[in-house]
C-alpha positions as CSV (number, residue, x, y, z in Angstrom):
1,X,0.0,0.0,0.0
2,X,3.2,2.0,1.0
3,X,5.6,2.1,-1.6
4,X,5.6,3.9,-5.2
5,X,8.3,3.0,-8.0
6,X,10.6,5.8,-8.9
7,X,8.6,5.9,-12.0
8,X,5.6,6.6,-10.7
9,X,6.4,9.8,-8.9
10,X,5.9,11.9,-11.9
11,X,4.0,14.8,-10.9
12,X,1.5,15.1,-14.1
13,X,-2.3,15.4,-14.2
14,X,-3.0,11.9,-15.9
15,X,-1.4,9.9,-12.9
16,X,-3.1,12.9,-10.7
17,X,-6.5,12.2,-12.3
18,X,-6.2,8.6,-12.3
19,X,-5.5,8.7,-8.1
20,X,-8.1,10.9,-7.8
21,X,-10.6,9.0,-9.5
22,X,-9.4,5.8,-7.3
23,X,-10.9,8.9,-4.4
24,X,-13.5,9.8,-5.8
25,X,-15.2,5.7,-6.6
26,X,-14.2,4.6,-3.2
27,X,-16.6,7.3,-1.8
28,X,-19.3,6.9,-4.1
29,X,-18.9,3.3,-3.5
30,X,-19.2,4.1,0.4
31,X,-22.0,6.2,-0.3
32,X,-23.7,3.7,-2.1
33,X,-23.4,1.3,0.1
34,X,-24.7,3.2,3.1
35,X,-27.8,4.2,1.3
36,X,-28.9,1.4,-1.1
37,X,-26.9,-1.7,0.8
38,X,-25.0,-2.6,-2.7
39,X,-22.2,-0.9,-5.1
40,X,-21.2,-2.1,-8.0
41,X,-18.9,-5.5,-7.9
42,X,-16.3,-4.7,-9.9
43,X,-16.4,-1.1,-9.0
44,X,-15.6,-2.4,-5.5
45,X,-12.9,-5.2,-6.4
46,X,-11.7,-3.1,-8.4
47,X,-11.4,-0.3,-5.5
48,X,-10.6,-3.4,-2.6
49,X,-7.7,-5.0,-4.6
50,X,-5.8,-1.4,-5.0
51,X,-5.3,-1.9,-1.1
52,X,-3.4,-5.0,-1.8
53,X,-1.5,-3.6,-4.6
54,X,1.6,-2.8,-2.5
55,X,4.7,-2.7,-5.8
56,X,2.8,-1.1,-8.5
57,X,4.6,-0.3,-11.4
58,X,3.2,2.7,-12.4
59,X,-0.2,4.6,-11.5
60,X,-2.4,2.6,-14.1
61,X,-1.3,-0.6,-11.9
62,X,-3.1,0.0,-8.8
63,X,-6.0,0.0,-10.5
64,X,-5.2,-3.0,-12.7
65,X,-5.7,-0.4,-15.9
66,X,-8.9,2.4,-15.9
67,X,-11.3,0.0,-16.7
68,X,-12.5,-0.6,-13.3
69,X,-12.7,3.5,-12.7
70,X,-15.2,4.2,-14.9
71,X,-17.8,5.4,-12.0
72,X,-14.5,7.7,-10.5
73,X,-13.7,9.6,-13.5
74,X,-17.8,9.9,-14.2
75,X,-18.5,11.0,-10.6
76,X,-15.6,13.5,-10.8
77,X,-16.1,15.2,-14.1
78,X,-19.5,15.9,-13.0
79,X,-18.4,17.3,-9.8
80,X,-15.8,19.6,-11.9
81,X,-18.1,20.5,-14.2
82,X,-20.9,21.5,-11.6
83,X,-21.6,25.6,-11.6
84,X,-24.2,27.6,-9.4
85,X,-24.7,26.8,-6.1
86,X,-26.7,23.1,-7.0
87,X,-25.4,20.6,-4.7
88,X,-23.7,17.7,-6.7
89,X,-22.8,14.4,-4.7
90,X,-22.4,16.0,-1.1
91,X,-21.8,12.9,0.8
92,X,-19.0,11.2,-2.3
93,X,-17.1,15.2,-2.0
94,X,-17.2,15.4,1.8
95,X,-15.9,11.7,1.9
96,X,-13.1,12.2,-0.3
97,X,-12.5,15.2,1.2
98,X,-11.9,13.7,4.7
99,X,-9.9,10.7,2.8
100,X,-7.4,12.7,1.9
101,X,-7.1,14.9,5.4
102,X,-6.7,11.3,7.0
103,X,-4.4,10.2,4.7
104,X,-1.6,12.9,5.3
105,X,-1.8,12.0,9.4
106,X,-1.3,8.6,8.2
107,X,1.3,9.3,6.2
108,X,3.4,10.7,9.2
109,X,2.8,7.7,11.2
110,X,5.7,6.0,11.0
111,X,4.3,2.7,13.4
112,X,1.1,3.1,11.7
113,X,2.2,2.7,8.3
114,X,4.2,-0.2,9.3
115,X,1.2,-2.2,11.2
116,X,-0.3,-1.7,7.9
117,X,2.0,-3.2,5.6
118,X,2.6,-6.7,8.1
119,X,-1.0,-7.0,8.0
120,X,-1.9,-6.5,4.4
121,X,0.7,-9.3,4.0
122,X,-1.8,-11.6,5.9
123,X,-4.5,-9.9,3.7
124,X,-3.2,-11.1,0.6
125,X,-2.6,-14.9,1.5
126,X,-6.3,-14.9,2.6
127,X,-7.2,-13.1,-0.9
128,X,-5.3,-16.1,-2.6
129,X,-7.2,-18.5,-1.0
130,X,-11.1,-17.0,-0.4
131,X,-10.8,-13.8,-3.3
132,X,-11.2,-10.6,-2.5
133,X,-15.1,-10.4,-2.2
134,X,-15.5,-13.0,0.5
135,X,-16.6,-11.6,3.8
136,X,-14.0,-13.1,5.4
137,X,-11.3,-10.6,3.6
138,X,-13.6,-7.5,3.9
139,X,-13.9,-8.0,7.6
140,X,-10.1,-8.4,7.8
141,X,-9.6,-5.1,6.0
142,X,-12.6,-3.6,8.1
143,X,-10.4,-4.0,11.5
144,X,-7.5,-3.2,9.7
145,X,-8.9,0.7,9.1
146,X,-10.7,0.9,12.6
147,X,-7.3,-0.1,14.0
148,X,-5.5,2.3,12.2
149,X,-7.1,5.2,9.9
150,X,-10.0,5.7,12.2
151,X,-8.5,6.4,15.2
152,X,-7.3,9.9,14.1
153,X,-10.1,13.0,13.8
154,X,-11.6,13.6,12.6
155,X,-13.5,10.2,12.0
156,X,-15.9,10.0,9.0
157,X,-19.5,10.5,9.5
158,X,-21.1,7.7,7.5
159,X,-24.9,8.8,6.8
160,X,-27.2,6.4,4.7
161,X,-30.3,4.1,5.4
162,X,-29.8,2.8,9.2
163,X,-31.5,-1.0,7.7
164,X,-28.1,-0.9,5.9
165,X,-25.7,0.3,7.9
166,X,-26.5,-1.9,10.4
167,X,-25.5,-5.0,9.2
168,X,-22.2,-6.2,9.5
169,X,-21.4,-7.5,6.2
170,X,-21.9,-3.5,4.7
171,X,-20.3,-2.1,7.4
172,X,-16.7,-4.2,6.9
173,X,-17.4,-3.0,3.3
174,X,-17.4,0.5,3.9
175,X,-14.6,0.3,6.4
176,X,-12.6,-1.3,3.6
177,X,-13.7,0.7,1.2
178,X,-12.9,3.7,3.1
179,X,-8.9,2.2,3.1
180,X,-9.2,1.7,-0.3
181,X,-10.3,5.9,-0.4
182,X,-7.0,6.1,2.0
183,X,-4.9,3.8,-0.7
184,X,-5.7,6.5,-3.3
185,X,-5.2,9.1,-1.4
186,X,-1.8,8.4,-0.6
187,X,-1.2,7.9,-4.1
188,X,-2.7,11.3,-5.4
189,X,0.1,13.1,-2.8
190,X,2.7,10.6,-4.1
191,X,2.4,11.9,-8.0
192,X,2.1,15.5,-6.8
193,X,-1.8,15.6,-6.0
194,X,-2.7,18.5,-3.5
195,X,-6.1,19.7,-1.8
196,X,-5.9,23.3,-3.4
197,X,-5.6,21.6,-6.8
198,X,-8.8,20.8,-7.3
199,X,-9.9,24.4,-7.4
200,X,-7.2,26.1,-8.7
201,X,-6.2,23.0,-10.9
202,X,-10.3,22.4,-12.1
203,X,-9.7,22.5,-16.2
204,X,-6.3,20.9,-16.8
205,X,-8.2,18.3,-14.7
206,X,-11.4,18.5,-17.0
207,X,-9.4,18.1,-20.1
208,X,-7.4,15.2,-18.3
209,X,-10.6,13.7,-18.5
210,X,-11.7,15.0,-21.4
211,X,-8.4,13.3,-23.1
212,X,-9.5,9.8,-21.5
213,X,-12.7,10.1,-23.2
214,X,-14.5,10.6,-20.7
């Protein structure tokens, strides 16, 4: 989850879009799943096996390709593209937002990060055996962020359909989903993402996307 190839550090807004899309699906994904009680399945491997992704080869890696980023890059451009004062995705933007806050106290916990990495090893044998669905793996990654990313403030606010959120198989999948989110994040700073960026940075990143076809 830790560690980026020399390679990959190149600070340009294709590697910068493609992190922040990886944002951006995890917490529509989250969303989703707090208000309907289902995302997407390939959406949400495609989000859950970034976490595991720990030597990538370049930006395009964690994700295994874009293909599986579609709903980030169309949840982003309309959130770029929104004008006026017309709310647009409230709960995905203030989950992302929080994501990457979270990520940058992670990133200067030095136990933390290690704790991490030694149990995303045990993470991955269990993928091998069960696959990344199982419930089995998404409650393992569920402890994993309450151990870890939630602990720090401020904690995300989940809000959605209380039928939902109480059951424990959605709530391991937002918790994992939410590393996944944390995963991203820590990419987008990695390849030169920053939280002013996407104000000051709005259309180089819409004709990022625009170049992407999307």
């Amino acid at each position: 989850m830790l560690k980026v190839q020399s390679d990959m550090a190149s600070h340009n807004y294709h590697n910068q879009l493609i992190a922040l899309a990886g944002i951006f699906q995890a917490s529509h994904l989250v969303e989703q799943i707090a208000k309907q009680g289902q995302a997407p399945t390939d959406a949400l491997d495609t989000s859950i096996n970034s976490i595991l992704c720990t030597q990538p080869e370049n930006v395009e890696a964690v994700f295994n390709g874009l293909s599986g980023l579609t709903i980030g890059f169309n949840i982003l451009k309309q959130i770029l593209e929104r004008t006026g004062s017309q709310p647009t995705h409230t709960d995905t933007i203030r989950y992302a937002l929080t994501l990457i806050h979270l990520e940058r106290k992670l990133s200067k916990a030095s136990g933390m990060l290690r704790t991490i990495s030694e149990r995303l090893t045990q993470v991955q044998d269990q993928v091998a055996h069960f696959g990344v669905n199982h419930v089995n793996v998404m409650a393992n990654l569920a402890s994993l962020y309450l151990d870890t990313v939630s602990t720090f403030r401020p904690r995300i606010q989940v809000t959605g359909d209380p039928q939902y959120l109480q059951q424990q198989t959605n709530a391991d999948k937002i918790r994992a989903t939410l590393l996944a989110g944390v995963r991203a994040a820590m990419l987008w700073h990695q390849v030169g993402g920053r939280r002013w960026h996407l104000l000051i940075y709005r259309k180089r990143l819409l004709s990022a996307l625009n170049q992407l076809g999307y």
